[in-house]
SEKOLSE-696518 format. One record per residue (C-alpha): residue in three letters; x, y, z; residue number from 1. Coordinates in steps of 0.1 Angstrom, whole numbers, plus 2048, in hexadecimal, padded with zeros to 3 digits. Each point is the difference from the previous one (the first is absolute). Layout:
SEKOLSE-696518
<"ALA", <X, Y, Z>, NUM>,
...
end
This chain:
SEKOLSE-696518
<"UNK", <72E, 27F, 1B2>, 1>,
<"UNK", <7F7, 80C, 81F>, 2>,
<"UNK", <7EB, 7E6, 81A>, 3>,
<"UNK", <7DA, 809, 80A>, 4>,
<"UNK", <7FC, 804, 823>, 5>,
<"UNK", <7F8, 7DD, 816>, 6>,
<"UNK", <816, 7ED, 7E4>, 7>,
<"UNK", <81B, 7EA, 810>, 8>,
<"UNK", <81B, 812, 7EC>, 9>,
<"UNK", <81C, 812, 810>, 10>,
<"UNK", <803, 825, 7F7>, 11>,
<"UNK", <81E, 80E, 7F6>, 12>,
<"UNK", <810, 802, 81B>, 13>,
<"UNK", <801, 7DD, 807>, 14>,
<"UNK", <7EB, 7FE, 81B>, 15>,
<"UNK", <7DF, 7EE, 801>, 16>,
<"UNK", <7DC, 814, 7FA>, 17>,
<"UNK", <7EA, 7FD, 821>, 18>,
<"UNK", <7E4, 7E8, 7FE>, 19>,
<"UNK", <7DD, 806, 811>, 20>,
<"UNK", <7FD, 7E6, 81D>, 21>,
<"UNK", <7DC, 7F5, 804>, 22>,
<"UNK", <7F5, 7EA, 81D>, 23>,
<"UNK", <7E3, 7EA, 7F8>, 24>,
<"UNK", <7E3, 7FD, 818>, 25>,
<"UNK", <7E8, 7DF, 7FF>, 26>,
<"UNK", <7DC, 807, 80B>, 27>,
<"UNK", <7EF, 7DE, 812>, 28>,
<"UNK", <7E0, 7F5, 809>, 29>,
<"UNK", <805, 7F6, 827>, 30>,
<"UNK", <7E3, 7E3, 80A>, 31>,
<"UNK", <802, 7FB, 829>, 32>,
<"UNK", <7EF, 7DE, 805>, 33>,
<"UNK", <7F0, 800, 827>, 34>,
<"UNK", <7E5, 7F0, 810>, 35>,
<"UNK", <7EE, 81B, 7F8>, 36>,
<"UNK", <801, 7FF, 7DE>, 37>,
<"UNK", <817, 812, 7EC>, 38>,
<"UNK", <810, 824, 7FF>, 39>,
<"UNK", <80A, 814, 7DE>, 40>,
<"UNK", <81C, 81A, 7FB>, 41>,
<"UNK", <816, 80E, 7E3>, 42>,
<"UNK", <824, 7FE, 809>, 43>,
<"UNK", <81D, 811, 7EE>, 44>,
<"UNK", <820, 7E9, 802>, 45>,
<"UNK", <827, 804, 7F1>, 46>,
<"UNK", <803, 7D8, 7FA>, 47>,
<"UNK", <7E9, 7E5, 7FA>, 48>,
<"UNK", <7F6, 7E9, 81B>, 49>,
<"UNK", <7FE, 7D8, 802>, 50>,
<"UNK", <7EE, 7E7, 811>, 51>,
<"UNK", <80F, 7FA, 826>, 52>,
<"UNK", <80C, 823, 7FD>, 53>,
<"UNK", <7FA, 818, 821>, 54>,
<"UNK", <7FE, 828, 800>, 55>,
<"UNK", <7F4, 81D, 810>, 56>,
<"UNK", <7DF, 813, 7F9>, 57>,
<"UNK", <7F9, 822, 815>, 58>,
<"UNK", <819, 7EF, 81B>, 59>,
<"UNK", <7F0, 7DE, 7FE>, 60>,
<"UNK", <809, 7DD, 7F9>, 61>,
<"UNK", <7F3, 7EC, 7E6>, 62>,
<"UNK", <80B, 7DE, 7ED>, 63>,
<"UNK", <7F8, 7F9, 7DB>, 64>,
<"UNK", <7E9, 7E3, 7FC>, 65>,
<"UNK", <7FC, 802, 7D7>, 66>,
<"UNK", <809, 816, 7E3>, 67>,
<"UNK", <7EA, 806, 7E3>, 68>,
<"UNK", <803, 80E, 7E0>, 69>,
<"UNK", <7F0, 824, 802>, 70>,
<"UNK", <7E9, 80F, 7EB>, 71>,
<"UNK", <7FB, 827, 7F3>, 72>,
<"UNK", <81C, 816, 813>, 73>,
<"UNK", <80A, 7E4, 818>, 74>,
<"UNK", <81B, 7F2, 7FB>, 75>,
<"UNK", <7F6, 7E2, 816>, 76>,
<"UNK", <7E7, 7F2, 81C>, 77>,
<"UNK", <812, 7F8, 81E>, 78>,
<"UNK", <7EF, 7E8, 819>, 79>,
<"UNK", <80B, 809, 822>, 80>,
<"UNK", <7F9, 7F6, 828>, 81>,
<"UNK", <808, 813, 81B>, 82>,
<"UNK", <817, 7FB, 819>, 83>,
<"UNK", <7FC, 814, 81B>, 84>,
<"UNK", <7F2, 7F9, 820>, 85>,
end
């Protein structure tokens, strides 16, 4: 029997079938807490973040405050401050 294409099976040649890589992309709610209230944006990440956790936005500096469970396409809420200046 001859293995469908994307099975794990080797052909017969012994070698293995190439698989499809895929590279999932998490899609966040970022909350910026100031003293002017608070600042919204949609940010597309590779890994999931955690509280104490800094990274880069658009070149700048922010620390994670809180993580909550998203809602809809989000795959998460992060509470963030910002560190510059």
């Amino acid at each position: 029997m001859t293995p469908r294409h994307g099975s794990h099976k080797e052909d017969g040649l012994g070698e293995p079938e190439p698989r499809l890589r895929c590279h999932a992309m998490l899609y966040d709610v970022l909350v910026i807490k100031g003293g002017e209230g608070e600042l919204r944006f949609t940010i597309e990440r590779d890994a999931p973040l955690s509280e104490g956790d800094t990274f880069e936005q658009n070149a700048e500096p922010y620390r994670v405050l809180s993580v909550e469970v998203g809602h809809g396409p989000f795959a998460a809420t992060v509470i963030a401050e910002w560190l510059g200046g």
